[in-house]
C-alpha positions in Angstrom: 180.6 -49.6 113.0 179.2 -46.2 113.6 176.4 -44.9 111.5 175.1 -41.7 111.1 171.6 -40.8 110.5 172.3 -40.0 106.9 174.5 -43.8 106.4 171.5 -45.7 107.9 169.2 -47.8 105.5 165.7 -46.1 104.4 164.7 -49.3 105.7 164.8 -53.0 105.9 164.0 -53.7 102.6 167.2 -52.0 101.7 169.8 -53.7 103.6 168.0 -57.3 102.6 167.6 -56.6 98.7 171.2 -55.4 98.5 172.1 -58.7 101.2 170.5 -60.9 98.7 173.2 -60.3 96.0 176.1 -60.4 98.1 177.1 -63.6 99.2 180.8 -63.3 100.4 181.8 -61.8 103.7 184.1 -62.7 106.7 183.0 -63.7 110.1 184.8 -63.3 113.3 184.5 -65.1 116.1 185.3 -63.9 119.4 189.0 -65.8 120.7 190.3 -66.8 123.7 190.9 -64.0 126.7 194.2 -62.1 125.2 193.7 -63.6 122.0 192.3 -61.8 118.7 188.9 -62.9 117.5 189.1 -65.6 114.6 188.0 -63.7 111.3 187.0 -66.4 108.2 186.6 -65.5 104.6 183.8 -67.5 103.4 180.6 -68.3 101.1 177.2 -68.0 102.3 173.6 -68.5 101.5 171.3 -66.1 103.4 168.1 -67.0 103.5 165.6 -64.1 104.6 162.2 -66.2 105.2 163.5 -68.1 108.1 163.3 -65.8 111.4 162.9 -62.3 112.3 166.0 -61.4 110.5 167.0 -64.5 108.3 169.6 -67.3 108.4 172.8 -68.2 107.1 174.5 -71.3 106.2 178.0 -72.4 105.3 180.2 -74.9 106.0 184.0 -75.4 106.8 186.7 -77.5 107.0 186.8 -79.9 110.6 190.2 -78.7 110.7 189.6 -75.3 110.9 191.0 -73.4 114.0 188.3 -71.5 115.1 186.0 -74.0 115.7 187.2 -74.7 119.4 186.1 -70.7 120.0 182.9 -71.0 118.1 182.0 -73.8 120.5 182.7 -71.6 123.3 181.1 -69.1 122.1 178.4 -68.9 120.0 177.8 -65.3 119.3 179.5 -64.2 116.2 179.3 -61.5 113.5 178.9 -61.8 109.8 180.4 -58.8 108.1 179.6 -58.7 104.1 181.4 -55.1 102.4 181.5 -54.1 98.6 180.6 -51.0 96.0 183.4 -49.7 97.6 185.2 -46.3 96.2 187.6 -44.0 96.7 186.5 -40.0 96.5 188.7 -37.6 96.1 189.1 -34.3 97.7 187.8 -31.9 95.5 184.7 -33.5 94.1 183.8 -32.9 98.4 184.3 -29.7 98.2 181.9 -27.0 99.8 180.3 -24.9 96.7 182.1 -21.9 97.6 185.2 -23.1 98.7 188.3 -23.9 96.5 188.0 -27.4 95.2 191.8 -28.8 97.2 189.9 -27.9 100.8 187.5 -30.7 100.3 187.7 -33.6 102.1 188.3 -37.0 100.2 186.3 -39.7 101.8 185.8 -43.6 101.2 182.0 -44.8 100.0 180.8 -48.4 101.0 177.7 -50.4 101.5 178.1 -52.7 104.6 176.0 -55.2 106.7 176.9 -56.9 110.0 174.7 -59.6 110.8 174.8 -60.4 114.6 174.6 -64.4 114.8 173.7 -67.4 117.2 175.9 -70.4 115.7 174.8 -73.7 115.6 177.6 -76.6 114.6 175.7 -79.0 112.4 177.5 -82.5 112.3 174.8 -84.7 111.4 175.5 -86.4 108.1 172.3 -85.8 106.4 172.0 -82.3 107.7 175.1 -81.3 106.4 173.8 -82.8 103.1 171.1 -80.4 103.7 172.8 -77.5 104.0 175.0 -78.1 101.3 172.6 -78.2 99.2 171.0 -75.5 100.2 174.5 -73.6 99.5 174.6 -74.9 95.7 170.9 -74.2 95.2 171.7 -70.2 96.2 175.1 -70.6 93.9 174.2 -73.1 91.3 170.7 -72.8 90.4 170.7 -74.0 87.1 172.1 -77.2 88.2 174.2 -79.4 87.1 175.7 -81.1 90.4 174.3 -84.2 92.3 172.7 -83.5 95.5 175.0 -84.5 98.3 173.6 -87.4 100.2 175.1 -89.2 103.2 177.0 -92.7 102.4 175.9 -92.1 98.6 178.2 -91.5 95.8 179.7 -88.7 94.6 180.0 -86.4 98.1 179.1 -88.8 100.2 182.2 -89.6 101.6 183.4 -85.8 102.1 180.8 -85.6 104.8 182.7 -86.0 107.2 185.9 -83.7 106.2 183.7 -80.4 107.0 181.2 -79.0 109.4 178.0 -77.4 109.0 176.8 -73.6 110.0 173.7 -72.5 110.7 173.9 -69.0 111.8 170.3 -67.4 113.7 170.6 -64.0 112.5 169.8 -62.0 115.8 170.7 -58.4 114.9 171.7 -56.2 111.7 173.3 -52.8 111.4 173.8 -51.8 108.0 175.0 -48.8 106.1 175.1 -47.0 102.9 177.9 -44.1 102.6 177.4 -42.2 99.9 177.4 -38.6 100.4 174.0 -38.5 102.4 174.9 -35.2 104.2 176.4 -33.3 101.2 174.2 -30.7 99.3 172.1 -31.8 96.2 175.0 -29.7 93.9 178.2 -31.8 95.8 176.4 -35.2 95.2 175.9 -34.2 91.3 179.5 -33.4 90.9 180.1 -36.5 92.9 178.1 -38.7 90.5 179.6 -37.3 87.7 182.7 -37.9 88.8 182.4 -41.2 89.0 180.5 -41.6 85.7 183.5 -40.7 84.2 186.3 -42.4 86.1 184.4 -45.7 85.3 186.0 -47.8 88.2 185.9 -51.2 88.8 182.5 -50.0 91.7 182.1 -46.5 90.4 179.0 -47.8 88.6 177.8 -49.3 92.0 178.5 -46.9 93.8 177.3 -43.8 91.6 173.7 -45.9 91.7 173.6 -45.9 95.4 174.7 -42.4 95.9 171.3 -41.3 92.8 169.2 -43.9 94.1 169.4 -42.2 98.0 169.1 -39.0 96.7 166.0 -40.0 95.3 166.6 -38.9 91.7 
């Protein structure tokens, strides 16, 4: 992912507030020589206090194909993407240009979280980390902790496999018109005010929040 001096987060504190609401991303795994790397959709709890840069934990189903690969190797990458939008050409327009020369673009926030995995197949430390999982998701309640040999999970133990992932690395990045002039990011934001967009909203706050205004 290439980011440019204006995409790159003010600073940590960034990348992990705006990490700590999303909890959805896909993670590839590199595949056999010739092969394409195994990319998963999943669910995850990141948990910032443990490490230099956090961990994360999930689980999957045994059957799942990639875990052969994961086994071989252990280095993976967590990719998490939203407040994604599309911007149209002429709210990119130069000032004194005419408004069909600009340049329509795409805005997104994204982190990649460089991981070490570790297969967790323990019965009580899957419970664990299930747990763990339903606390980040669930936190009013209203499940019973999963337990191993105990009623009501109990027995579904042994149908997944645990994930913890050390977070190792991060590169992160916020697109949202960091280059353009104080007068292009204003139409910009209006723009989007008034489209109203299913991520306009998001995405108008990131793009006023980094201007600092």
């Amino acid at each position: 992912m290439l980011v440019h001096p204006w995409d790159a987060p003010q600073d940590d504190a960034e990348w992990r507030r705006w990490l700590s609401v999303h909890d959805f991303g896909h993670l590839a795994v590199n595949g056999p020589p010739g092969e394409p790397p195994h990319v998963q959709p999943l669910h995850f709890a990141y948990d910032a206090g443990r490490g230099e840069y956090g961990e994360v934990v999930t689980h999957l189903a045994r059957p799942n194909p990639l875990w052969p690969a994961l086994e071989a190797d252990p280095v993976v990458l967590l990719s998490v993407v939203d407040d994604y939008v599309y911007v149209p050409g002429p709210w990119q327009a130069d000032p004194d240009g005419p408004p069909e020369h600009g340049v329509p673009t795409s805005f997104y926030a994204a982190v990649q979280l460089r991981c070490h995995a570790r297969v967790v197949d323990d019965q009580a430390e899957k419970a664990g980390l299930l747990d763990r999982q339903v606390g980040h998701f669930q936190p009013e309640g209203g499940s019973a902790p999963a337990a191993a040999g105990e009623a009501p999970y109990g027995r579904l133990l042994s149908g997944i496999r645990g994930l913890r992932l050390e977070v190792t690395g991060v590169r992160a990045k916020f697109k949202y018109a960091g280059k353009r002039s104080e007068e292009v990011r204003d139409r910009i934001a209006a723009g989007l005010a008034g489209r109203g967009g299913p991520r306009d909203a998001a995405a108008r706050g990131h793009l006023v929040r980094r201007s600092g205004r």
